[in-house]
C-alpha positions as a printed Julia matrix, in Angstrom:
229×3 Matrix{Float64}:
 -89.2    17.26   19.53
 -87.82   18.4    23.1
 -86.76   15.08   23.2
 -84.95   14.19   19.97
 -83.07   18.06   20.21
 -82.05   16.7    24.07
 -80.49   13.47   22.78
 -78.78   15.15   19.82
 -76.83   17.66   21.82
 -75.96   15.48   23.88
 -74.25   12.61   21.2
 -72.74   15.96   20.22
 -71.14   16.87   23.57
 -69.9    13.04   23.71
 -68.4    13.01   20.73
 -66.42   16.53   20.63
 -65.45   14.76   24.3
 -64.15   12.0    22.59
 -62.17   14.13   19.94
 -60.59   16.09   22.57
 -59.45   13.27   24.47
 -57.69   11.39   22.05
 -53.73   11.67   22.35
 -51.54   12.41   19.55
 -50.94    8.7    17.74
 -47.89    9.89   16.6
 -45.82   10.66   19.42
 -44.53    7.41   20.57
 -42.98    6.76   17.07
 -41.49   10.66   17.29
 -39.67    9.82   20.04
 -38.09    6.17   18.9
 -36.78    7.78   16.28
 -35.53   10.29   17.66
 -33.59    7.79   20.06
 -32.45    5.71   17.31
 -31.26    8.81   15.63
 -28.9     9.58   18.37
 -27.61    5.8    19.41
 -26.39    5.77   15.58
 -24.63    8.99   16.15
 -26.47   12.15   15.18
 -25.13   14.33   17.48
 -21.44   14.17   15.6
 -22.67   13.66   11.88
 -26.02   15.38   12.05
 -26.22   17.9    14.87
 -28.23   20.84   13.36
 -30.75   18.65   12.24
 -31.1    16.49   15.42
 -31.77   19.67   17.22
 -34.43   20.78   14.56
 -35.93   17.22   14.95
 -35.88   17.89   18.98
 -37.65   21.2    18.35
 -40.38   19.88   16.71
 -40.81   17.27   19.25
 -40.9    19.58   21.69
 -43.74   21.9    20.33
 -45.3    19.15   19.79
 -45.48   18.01   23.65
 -45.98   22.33   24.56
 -49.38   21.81   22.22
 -50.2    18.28   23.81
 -50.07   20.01   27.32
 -51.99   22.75   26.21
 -54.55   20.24   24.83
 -54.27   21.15   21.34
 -53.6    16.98   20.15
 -54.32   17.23   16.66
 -51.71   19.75   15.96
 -49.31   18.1    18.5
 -49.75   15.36   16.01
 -48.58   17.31   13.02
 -45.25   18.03   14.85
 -44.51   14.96   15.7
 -45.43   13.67   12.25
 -42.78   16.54   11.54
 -40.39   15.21   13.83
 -40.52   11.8    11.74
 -40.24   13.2     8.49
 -37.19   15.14   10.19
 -35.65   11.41   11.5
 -35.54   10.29    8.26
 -33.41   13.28    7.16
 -31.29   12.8     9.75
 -30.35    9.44    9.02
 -29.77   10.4     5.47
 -26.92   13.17    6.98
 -25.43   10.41    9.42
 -25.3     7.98    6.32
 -23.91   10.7     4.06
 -21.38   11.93    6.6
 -20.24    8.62    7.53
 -19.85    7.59    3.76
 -17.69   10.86    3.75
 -15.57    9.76    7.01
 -14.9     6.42    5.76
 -13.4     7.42    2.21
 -11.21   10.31    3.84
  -9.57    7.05    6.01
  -9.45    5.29    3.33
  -7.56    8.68    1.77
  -5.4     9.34    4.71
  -4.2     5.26    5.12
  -3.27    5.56    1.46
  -1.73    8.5     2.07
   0.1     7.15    5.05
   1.28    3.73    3.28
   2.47    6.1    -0.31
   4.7     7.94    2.65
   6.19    4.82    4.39
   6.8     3.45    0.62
   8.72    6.34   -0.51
  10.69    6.61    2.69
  11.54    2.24    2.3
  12.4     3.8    -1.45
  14.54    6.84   -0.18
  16.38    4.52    2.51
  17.23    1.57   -0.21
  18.49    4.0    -2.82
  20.66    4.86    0.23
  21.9     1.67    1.07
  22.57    1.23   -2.83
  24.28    4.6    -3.38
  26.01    3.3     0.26
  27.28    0.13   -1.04
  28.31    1.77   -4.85
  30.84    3.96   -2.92
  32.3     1.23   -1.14
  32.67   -0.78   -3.81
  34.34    2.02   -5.77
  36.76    2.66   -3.13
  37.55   -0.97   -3.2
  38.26   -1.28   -6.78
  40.17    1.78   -6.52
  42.56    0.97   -3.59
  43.07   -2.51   -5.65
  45.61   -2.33   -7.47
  45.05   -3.13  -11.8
  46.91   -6.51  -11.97
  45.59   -7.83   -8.81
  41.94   -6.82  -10.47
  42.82   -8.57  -13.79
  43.98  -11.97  -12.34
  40.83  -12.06  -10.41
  38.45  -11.23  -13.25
  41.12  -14.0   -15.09
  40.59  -16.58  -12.07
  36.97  -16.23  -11.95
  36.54  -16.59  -15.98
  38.6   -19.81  -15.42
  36.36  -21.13  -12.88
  33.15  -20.52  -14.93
  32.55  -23.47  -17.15
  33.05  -23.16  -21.25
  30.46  -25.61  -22.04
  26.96  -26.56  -21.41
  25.61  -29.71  -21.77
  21.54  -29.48  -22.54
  19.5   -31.01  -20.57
  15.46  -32.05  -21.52
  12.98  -29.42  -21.27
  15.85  -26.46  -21.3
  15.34  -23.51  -23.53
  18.56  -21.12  -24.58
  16.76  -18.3   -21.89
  16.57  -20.69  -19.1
  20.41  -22.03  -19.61
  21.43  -18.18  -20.57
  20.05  -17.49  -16.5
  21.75  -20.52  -14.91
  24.52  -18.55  -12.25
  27.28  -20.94  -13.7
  26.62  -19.55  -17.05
  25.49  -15.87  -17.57
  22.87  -15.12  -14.74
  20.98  -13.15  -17.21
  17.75  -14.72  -19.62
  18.18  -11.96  -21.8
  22.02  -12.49  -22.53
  20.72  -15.97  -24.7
  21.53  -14.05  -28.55
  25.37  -15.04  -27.0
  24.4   -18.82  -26.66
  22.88  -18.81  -29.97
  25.66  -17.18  -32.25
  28.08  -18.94  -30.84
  26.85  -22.15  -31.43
  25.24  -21.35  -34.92
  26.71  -24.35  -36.25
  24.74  -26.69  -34.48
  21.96  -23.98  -33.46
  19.39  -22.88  -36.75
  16.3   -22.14  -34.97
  16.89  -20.9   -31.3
  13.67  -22.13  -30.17
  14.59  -26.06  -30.74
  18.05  -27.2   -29.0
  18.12  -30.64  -28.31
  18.72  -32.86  -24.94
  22.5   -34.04  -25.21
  23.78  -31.34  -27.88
  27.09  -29.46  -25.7
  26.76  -25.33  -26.13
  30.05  -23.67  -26.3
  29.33  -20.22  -23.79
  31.8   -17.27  -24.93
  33.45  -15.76  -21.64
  35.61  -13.46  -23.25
  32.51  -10.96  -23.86
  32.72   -7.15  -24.22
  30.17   -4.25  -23.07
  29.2    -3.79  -26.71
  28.47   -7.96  -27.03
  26.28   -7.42  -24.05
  24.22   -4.4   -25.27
  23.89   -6.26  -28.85
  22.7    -9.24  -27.23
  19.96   -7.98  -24.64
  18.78   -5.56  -27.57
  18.42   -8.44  -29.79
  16.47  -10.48  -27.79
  14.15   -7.34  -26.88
  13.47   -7.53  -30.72
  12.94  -11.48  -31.13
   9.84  -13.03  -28.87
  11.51  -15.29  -26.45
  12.32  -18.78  -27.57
């Protein structure tokens, strides 16, 4: 009985030898992490909780020293669970950083736009004056032989070619420059025009120079009304 009590105490001994021997399992894995945390930038997105995560790591080694390995283990076991949060800030807080670029370049390009804007309504208001000043220091017959000489060298006729519509020929430079101005094309050539959708290869337009302000407003409204031909 001596015997069997002897061996028992000392299995015992070996085995609460054994337990106090054994080094936290966690520990290694703590400290990756906590590594990893900072190469991906935890000490600018996630800085409180990097320093919580190196707190825990830390008791963790103070309890290891003092041989206490089991609950050095739930620290760094801890310190994990605390990695994981970290990452979550540095995604979060990157997410954030990227969308308030994306914000600011907007922001930036909305600027340069309405300053291009600004500097072209400018050059417009720039070149109106000019032109005004022009037209005023010409004198009224001079201005009326040129509009005269330049309706004379526009031509009175049009000559369709295949595939044209009344639009297309209407936006020709040599004819009115303008799609929209077609209604002139069509009622002046009624005649030979019903349906200004068909015109024919061959048929000869006659194009009305002598137009007023009025014509022009009539015209552009009408063909808002009408689909396009």
């Amino acid at each position: 009985m001596k015997v069997r009590a002897g061996i028992a105490a000392l299995v015992t001994i070996a085995v609460l030898a054994g337990c106090a021997s054994r080094l936290p399992v966690h520990r290694v894995d703590a400290l990756t992490r906590f590594s990893a945390v900072r190469m991906m930038g935890a000490e600018k997105y996630a800085a409180p909780e990097l320093a919580s995560l190196q707190q825990a790591i830390e008791a963790g080694d103070a309890l290891m020293q003092s041989g206490e390995h089991e609950m050095a283990d739930s620290y760094y076991l801890l310190a994990i669970r605390k990695s994981e949060v970290v990452e979550r800030s540095i995604a979060r807080e990157r997410e954030r950083e990227r969308e308030m670029q994306v914000q600011s370049e907007n922001e930036r390009l909305a600027h340069e736009r309405q300053k291009a804007l600004e500097v072209l309504k400018r050059e417009i208001a720039e070149k109106e004056r000019e032109e005004k000043k022009r037209t005023e220091k010409t004198p009224q017959p001079v201005r009326d032989k040129e509009k005269e000489k330049e309706a004379r060298s526009l031509p009175l006729h049009h000559t369709v070619k295949r595939g044209e519509s009344l639009p297309q020929i209407a936006a020709q430079p040599d004819v009115y420059g303008d799609a929209a101005l077609w209604p002139l094309l069509y009622r002046a050539n009624r005649d030979q025009i019903r349906d200004p959708g068909r015109i024919w290869p061959g048929q000869v337009l006659r194009i009305p120079r002598n137009i007023s302000r009025d014509d022009l407003a009539e015209a552009r409204r009408y063909a808002q009304e009408r689909p396009t031909p």
